[in-house]
N, C-alpha and C positions, 0 to 999 in steps of 0.2 A: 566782376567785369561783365560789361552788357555783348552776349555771342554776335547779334549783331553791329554794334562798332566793331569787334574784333575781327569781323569776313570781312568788313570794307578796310579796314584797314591794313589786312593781309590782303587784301585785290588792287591796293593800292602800291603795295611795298614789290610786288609784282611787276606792275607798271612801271616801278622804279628803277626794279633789277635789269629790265629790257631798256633804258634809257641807255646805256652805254656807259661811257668815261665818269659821268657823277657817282655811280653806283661802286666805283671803284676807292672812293676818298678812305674809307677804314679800312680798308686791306693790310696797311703795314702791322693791324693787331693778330692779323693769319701769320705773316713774318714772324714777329716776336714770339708767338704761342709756339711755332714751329721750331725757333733755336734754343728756348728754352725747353722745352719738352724732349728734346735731341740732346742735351749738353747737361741739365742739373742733374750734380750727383752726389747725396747727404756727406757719402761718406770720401768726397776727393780727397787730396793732400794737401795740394793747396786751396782751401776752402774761396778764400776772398778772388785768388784768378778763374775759377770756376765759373762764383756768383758775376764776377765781371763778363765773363763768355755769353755766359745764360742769356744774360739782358741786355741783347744785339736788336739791331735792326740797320739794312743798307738804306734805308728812306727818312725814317725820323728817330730823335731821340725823345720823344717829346713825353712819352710814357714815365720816365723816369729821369727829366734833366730839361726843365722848360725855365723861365724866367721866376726865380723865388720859390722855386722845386727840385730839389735833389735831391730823392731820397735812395737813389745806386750810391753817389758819392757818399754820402754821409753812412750808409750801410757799411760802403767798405771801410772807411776810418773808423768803423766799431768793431772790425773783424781783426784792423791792425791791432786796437788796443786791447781787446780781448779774443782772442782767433776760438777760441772752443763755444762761448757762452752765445754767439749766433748762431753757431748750427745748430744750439739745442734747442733754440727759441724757430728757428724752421723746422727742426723735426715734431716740435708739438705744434705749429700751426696746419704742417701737411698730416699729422696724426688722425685719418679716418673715425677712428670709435672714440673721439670726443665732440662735444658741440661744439658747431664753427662757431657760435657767437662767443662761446669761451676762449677758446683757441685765439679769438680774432683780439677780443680785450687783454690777453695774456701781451700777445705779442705788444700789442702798443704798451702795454703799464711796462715792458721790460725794454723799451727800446725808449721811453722816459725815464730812466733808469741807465741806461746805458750814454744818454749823451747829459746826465747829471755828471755823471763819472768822468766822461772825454771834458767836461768841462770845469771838472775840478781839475784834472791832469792839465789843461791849457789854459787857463785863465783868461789868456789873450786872444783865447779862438773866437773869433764873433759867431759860431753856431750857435742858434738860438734855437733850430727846430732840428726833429728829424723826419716830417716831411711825411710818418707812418702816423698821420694826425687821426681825430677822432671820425674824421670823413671814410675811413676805411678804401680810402681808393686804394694806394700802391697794397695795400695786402688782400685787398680782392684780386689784383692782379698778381700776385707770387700765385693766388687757391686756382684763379683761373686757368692760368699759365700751364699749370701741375695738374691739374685735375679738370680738363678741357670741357668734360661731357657734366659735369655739377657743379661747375661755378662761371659766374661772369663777372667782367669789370662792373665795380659798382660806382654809380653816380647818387646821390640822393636826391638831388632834381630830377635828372630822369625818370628817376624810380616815380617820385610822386605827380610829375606830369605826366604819365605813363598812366597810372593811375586812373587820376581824372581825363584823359581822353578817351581813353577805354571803357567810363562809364562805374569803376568802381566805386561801392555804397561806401567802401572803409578806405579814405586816401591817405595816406602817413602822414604824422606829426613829427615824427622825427625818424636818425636812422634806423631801419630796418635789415639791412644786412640778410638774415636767412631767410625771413620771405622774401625779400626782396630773389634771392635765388631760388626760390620754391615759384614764384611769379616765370624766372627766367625755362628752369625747366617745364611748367605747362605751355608755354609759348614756344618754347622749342616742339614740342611733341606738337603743338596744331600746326605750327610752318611745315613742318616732316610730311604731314599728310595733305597739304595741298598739291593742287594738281602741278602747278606750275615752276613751285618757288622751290622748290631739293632740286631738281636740274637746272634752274636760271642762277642758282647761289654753287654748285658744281661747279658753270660753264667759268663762273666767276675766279676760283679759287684753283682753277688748275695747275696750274704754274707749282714747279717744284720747288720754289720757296718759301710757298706757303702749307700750314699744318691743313693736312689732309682727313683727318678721321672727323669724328664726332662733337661737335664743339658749340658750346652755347653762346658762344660768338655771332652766332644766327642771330638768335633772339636779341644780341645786344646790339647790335648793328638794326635789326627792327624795329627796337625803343628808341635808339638813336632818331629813327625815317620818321617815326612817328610823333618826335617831342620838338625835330627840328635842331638836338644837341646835337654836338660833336662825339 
């Protein structure tokens, strides 16, 4: 990444945060970070009413429940049919001393695996996905969600328009996943120390419904300004 794109485009993102009402469109991912970071707990009782609590939002559901996406819903019909074999498949994706990229392909080979099975049990069911596809979104958002300050939602478009507007020599060919979060956390640490943008993204996020600590949700909402994505 060329340092100079990267100051005009943090002087830019700046300009943005002080625009007012537009700088507000991703916030509901400060929501969601906030009730699920407050509410998951590996070890509940009722596992599936938990995961249902977790992944709230009073503004959208669109994170996990948009047109030919549901991958909550289908989550919980995995949890009906086998209530133990998901929690173990989150205890080794939030599992710290293993690689995310392992961790990340674990989960999806077992959660193709798991809606094999709900669809040998229902024959008649028209599930055909579960929604934790090889894009790695929804399970960047469980790492995200869980682990605020080293992971972010991941886009692969973003990622690679990100890329190349920033000037990098190496732009992906395909997903990336842990660079892609090695990318997020250096760009969080250069927002951190500009002058402007840690109190203009503060002034932003005050409100008590949104998650307050540390959160690479900066950076993502950054990439977002800068790619012109959602």
């Amino acid at each position: 990444m060329q340092y100079q794109r990267i100051q005009q485009a943090m002087a830019d993102y700046a300009a943005f945060l002080k625009s007012g009402p537009p700088s507000e469109e991703r916030l509901y991912y400060w929501e969601s970070q906030r009730i699920f970071h407050e509410t998951w707990d590996l070890e509940a009782m009722d596992f599936a009413k938990m995961l249902d609590q977790s992944l709230q939002n009073t503004q959208t559901r669109r994170l996990w429940n948009r047109e030919n996406y549901e991958p909550k819903r289908v989550m919980l019909l995995f949890i009906g049919m086998q209530p133990d074999f998901p929690r173990q498949l989150f205890g080794d994706l939030f599992n710290e001393t293993r690689d995310v990229t392992g961790r990340m392909d674990r989960f999806l080979f077992y959660c193709d695996e798991l809606l094999q099975d709900y669809r040998r049990m229902h024959p008649r069911s028209p599930e055909n996905s579960h929604y934790h596809n090889d894009d790695y979104q929804m399970i960047s958002i469980y790492l995200a969600f869980r682990y605020p300050d080293r992971y972010a939602p991941y886009h692969y478009e973003v990622f690679r328009e990100l890329m190349i507007r920033l000037g990098s020599p190496d732009i992906p060919q395909n997903n990336d996943p842990e660079r892609y979060f090695k990318v997020m956390r250096t760009l969080q640490g250069l927002l951190n120390k500009q002058e402007q943008i840690p109190q203009l993204h503060a002034n932003r996020i005050n409100a008590s419904t949104l998650f307050q600590g540390e959160s690479l949700l900066l950076a993502f909402d950054f990439a977002c300004f800068c790619t012109g994505k959602p």
